[in-house]
VMD Tcl script that draws the C-alpha trace (Angstrom):
set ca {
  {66.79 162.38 67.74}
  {67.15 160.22 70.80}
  {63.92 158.81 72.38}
  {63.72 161.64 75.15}
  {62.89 164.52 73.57}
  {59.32 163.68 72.76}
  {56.14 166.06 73.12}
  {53.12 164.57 71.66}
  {51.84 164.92 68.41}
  {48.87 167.44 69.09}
  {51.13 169.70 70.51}
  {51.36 173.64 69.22}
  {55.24 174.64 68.82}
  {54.27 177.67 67.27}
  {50.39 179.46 67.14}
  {49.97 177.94 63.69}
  {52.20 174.69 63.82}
  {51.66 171.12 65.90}
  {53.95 169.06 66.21}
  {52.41 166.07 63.85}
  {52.56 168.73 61.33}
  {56.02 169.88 61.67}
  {59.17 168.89 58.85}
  {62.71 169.79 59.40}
  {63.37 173.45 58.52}
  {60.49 174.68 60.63}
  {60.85 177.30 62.39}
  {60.17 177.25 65.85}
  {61.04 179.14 69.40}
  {63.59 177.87 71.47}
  {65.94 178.42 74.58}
  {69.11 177.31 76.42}
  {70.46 178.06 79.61}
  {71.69 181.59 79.87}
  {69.34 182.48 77.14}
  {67.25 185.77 78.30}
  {64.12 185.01 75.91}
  {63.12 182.78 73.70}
  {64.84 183.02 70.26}
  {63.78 181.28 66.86}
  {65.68 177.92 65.87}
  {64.98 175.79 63.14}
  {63.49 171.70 63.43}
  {66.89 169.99 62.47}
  {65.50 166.20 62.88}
  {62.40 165.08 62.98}
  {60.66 161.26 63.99}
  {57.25 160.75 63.73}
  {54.72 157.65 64.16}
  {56.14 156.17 67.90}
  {54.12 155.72 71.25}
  {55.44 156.22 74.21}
  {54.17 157.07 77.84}
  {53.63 160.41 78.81}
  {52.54 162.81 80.99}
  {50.90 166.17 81.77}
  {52.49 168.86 83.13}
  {50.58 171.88 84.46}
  {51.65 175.51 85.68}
  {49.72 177.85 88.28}
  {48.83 179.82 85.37}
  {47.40 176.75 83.43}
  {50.20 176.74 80.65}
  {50.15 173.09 79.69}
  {52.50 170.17 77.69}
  {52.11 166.97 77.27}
  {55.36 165.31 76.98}
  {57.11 161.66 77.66}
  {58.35 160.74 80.97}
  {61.87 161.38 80.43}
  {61.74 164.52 78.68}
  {64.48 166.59 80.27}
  {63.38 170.00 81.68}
  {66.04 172.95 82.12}
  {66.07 174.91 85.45}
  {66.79 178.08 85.49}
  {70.44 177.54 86.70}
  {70.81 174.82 83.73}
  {70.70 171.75 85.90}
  {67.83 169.73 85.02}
  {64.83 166.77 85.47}
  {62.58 164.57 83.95}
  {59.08 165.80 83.21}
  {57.90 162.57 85.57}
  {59.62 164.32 89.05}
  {58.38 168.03 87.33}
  {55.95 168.89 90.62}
  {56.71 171.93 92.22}
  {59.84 172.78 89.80}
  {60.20 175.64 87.87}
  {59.96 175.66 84.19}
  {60.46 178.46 81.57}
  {56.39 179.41 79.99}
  {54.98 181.87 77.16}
  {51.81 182.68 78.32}
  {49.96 184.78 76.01}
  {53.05 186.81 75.37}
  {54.40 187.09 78.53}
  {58.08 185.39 79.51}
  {58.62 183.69 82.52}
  {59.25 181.16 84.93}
  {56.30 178.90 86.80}
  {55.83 176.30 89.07}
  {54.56 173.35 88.07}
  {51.04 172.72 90.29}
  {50.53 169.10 88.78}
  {51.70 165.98 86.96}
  {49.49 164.16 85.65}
  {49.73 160.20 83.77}
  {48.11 160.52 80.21}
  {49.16 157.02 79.18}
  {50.46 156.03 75.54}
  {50.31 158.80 73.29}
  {52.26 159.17 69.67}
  {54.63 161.56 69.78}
  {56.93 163.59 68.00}
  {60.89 163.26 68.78}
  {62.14 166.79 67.61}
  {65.71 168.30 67.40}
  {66.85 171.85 67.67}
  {70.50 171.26 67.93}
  {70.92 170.41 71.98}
  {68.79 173.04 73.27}
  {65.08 173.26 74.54}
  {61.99 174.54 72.68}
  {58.57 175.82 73.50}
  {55.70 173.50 73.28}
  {51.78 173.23 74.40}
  {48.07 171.66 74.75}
  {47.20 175.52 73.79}
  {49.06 177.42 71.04}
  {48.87 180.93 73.57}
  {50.49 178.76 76.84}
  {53.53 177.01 76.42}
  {56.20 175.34 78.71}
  {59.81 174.85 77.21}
  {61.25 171.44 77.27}
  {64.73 169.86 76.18}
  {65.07 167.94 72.96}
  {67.71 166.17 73.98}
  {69.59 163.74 76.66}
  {70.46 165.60 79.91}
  {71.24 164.38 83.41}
}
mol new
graphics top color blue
foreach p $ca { graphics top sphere $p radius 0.5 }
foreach p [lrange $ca 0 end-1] q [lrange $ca 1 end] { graphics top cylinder $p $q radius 0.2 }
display resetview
């Protein structure tokens, strides 16, 4: 995988899976643009034991991922950003079950972390600090 689609290691893809943990094969919840719910993909590449600078994003509903800078994020209308300019964007949350998209109420610098570089085949998957609240981001290079 290329070196932006990194969430770091302590991250829960799925209620009983981090990211540290995770091999290709997994499977794990995904989306793409035009998708109407999350759907299950399988891990496809996997790189483990990097650092890299990250950050914190947070939703209004507390759904939380800590991510590198440059980890794409897909807006609803499939344009996208980096996780660094993520304030007051929209991104795509599970939250205890429940679907939807959230604003993003802060962005906050969590320095070097190790992360996890994941791939799902070009399209984004769900991701969090809590294994109930989730924010999808890309595993792969977008504008």
């Amino acid at each position: 995988p290329p070196p932006f689609d990194c969430v770091d290691e302590d991250m829960w893809l799925t209620p009983y899976l981090q990211a540290k943990n995770a091999v290709v094969g997994d499977d794990i919840l995904v989306r793409d643009t035009g998708y109407p719910k999350l759907v299950n993909g399988v891990i496809q590449a996997i790189k483990k034991d990097i650092s890299e600078e990250c950050v914190k994003l947070i939703t209004e509903s507390d759904c939380q991922v800590i991510c590198t800078l440059c980890t794409p994020i897909s807006r609803e209308n499939g344009s996208s950003f980096y996780a660094i300019d993520a304030l007051n964007e929209y991104v795509y949350v599970k939250n205890n079950g429940i679907e939807r998209w959230e604003v993003v109420r802060q962005v906050i610098d969590e320095g070097k972390k190790n992360i996890v570089r994941i791939s799902v085949g070009d399209i984004s998957f769900l991701a969090g600090t809590n294994k109930f609240k989730q924010i999808v981001t890309h595993n792969a290079i977008k504008p």
